[in-house]
C-alpha positions in Angstrom: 0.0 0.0 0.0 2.7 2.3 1.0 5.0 1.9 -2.3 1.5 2.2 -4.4 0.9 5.8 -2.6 4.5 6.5 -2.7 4.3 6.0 -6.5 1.4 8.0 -6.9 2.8 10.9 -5.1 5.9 10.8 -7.5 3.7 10.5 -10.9 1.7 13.3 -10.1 4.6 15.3 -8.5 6.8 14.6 -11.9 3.4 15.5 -13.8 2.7 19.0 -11.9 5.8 19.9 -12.5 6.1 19.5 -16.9 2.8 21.4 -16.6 4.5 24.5 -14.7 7.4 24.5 -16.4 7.8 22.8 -20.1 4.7 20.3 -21.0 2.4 17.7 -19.9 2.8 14.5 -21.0 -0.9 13.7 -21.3 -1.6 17.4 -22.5 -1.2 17.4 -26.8 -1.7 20.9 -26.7 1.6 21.6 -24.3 3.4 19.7 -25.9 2.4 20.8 -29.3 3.8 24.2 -27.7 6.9 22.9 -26.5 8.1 22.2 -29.9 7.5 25.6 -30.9 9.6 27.5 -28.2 12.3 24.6 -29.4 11.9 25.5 -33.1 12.3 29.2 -31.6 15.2 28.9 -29.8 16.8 26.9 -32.3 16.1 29.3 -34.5 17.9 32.2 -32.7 20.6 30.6 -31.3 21.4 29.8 -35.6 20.9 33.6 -36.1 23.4 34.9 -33.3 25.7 31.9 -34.9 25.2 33.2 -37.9 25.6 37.1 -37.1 28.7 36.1 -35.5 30.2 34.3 -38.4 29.5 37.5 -40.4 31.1 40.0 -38.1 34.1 37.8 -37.5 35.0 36.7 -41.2 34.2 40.8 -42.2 36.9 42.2 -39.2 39.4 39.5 -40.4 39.4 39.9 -44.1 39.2 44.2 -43.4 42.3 43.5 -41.0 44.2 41.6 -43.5 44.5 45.1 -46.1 45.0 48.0 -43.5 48.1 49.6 -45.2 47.3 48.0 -48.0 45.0 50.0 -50.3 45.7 53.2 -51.7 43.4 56.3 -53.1 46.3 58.5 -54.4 48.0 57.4 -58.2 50.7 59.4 -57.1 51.9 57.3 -53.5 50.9 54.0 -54.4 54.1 52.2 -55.3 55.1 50.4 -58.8 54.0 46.9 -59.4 55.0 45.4 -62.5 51.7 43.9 -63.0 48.2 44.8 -62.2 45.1 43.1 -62.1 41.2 44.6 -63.1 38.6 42.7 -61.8 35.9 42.2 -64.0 32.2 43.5 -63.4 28.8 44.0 -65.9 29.7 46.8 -68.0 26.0 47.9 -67.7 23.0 47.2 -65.1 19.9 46.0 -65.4 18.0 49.3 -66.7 21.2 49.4 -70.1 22.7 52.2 -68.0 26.4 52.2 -67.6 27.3 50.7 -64.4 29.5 52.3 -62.1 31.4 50.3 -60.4 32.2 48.5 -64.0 33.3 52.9 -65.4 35.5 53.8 -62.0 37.6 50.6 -62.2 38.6 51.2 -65.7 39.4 54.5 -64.9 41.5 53.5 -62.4 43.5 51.0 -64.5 43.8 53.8 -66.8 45.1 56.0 -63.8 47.9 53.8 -63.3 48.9 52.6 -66.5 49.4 56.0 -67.9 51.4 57.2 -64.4 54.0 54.2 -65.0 52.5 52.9 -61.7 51.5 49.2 -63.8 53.9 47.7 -66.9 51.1 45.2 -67.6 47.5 44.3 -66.7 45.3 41.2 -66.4 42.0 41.8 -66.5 40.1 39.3 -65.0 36.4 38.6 -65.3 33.1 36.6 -66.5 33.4 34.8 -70.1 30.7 32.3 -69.8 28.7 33.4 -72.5 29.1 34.2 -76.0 27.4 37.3 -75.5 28.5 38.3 -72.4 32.4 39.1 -72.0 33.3 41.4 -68.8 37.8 41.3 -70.1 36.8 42.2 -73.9 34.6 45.2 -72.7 37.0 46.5 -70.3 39.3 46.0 -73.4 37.7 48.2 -75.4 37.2 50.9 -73.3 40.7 50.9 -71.9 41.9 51.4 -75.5 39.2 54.5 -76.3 41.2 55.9 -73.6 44.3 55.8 -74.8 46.1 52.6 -73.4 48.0 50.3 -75.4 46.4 47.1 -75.7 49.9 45.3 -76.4 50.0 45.7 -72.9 46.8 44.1 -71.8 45.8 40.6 -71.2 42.7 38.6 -70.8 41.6 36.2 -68.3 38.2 34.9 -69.5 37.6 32.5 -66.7 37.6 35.5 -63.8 33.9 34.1 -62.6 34.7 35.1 -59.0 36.8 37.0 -57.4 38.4 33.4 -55.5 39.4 32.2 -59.1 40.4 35.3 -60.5 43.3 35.6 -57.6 44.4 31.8 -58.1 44.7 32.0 -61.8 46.8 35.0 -61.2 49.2 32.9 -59.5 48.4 29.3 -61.3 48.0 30.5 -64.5 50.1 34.0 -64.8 52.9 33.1 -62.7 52.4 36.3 -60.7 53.3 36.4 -57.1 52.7 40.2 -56.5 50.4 42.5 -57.9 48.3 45.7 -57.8 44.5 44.9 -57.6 42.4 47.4 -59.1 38.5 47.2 -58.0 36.6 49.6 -55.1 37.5 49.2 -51.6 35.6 46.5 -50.3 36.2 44.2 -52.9 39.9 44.8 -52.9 40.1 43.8 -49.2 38.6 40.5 -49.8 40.9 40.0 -53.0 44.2 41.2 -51.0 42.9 38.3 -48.3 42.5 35.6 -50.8 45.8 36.6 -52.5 47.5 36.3 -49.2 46.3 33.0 -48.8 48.2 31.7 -51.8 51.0 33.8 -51.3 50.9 36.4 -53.5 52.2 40.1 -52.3 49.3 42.5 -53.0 48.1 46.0 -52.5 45.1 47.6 -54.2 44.0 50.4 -55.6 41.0 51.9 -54.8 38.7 53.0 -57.8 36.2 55.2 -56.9 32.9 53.7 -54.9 28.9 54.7 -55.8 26.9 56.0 -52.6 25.9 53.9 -50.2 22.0 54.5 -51.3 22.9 52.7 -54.7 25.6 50.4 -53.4 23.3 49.1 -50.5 22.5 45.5 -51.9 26.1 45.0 -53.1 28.0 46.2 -50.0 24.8 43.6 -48.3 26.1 41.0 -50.9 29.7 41.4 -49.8 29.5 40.5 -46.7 28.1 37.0 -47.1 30.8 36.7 -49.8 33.4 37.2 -47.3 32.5 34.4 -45.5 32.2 32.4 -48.6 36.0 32.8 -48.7 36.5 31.1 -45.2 34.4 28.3 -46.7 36.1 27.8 -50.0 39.4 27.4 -47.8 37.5 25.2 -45.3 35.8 22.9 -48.5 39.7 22.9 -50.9 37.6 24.7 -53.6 39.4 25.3 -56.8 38.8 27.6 -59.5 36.5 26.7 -62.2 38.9 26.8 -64.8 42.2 26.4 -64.6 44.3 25.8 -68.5 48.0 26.1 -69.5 50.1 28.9 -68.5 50.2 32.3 -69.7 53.6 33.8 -70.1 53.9 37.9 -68.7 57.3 38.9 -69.5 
C-alpha cells in the first residue's frame, strides 16, 4: 500500500511539474507548444551563430588590407603587373554601371602614371554574348592605353578564381589589384592565402543609397572565402600557362 501511494505521489509530483514548467505529458496541446519554443530557440541561437560568423569573417578579411590600399595614383608604389577585376559593363536598366566605369578609370590611372607595366584583366566569359575582359578592353583602348599591354583572363567568374589564376595561370606572385575598396580587401585576403604580395587600388565607390545590396552581398561573400578554404575549392577553370614577360 505504501509503495503504491508513494508512486502515486511521485507520478503526479513529476506530472505538476512539466505542466509548470515545459509540458504535460498527457496534455497534446503543451506539448504541441513545446516544440515551438524549441523550433524558436533553435532558431535564434542559428541567427546569433550566424551574425557572428559574419562580423568575425568581415573584421578578419578588413584586418588583413589595413596599409594596403591606396586612393592616391601618385603614392601608391610600382607593381610590375596589375590586375582589373571584372564587373557588368552595364545594369539591369542598359545604363552604364559604375562600379564597371570607375575601375577602368583607375587601371587607366595607373597605367598611364607608369604605376602598372602590364595588366590582367580578369572577369566573366561564360557566355558568348556576355564578356566582362573584352569590354573593359575596349574601353581601356578608347582611352588611350595600349592594348599590347593588356591581357585577358576569361575565366575571372569570381573574385576566388580570379586571384588563383593570377598565381596558377600568370605566374604572378605580386600585384596591384584594381577594384573599389571593399572588394579589394577581400581580394588582397585571398591573394594572401596563396602567397601572393598584394596592395590595391582603390577605384572610386557609388553611394551607399545605390551600393546598399552590393555592399549587403559582400558580406556574405566574405565568409564564402572562409568556406572555400574550409571545403579545398578550386577555381573553375584552370588551363595552361600564360607567359607575362
Amino acid at each position: 500500500m505504501r509503495v503504491f501511494i508513494y508512486k502515486r505521489i511521485n507520478k503526479s509530483f513529476f506530472v505538476a511539474l512539466c505542466d509548470c514548467v515545459f509540458l504535460n505529458p498527457d496534455n497534446p496541446a503543451q506539448q504541441n507548444m513545446t516544440l515551438k519554443r524549441k523550433f524558436v530557440l533553435s532558431s535564434l541561437i542559428l541567427i546569433i551563430i550566424a551574425f557572428i560568423t559574419i562580423v568575425v569573417c568581415d573584421r578578419i578579411i578588413s584586418k588583413a588590407a589595413e596599409g594596403k590600399l591606396y586612393n592616391d595614383v601618385e603614392t601608391i608604389p610600382y607593381r610590375k603587373v596589375g590586375l582589373l577585376l571584372g564587373t557588368s559593363r552595364t545594369l539591369a536598366n542598359g545604363n552604364i554601371n559604375p562600379y564597371y566605369w570607375y575601375r577602368v578609370q583607375a587601371a587607366a590611372e595607373l597605367i598611364k602614371k607608369g604605376k602598372i607595366k602590364y595588366l590582367i584583366i580578369s572577369g566573366d566569359n561564360g557566355r558568348k554574348d556576355y564578356n566582362e575582359p573584352e569590354a573593359m578592353k575596349m574601353d581601356l583602348s578608347g582611352m588611350g592605353i595600349d592594348t599590347s599591354v593588356i591581357y585577358l583572363d576569361y575565366a575571372g567568374f569570381r573574385t576566388f578564381d580570379s586571384i588563383v589564376r593570377l598565381k596558377d595561370i600568370f605566374s604572378q606572385d605580386s600585384v596591384t589589384i584594381i577594384s573599389q575598396p571593399f572588394h579589394n580587401e577581400r581580394a588582397i585576403y585571398i591573394a594572401s592565402r596563396e602567397g601572393i604580395d598584394a596592395i590595391g587600388y582603390n577605384a572610386r565607390d557609388v553611394s551607399k543609397k545605390f551600393g546598399f545590396r552590393i555592399m549587403l552581398r559582400e558580406k556574405f561573400a566574405r565568409v564564402k572565402v572562409f568556406w572555400d578554404y574550409l571545403f579545398g575549392t578550386k577555381p573553375k577553370f584552370l588551363g595552361q600557362k600564360i607567359f607575362i614577360p
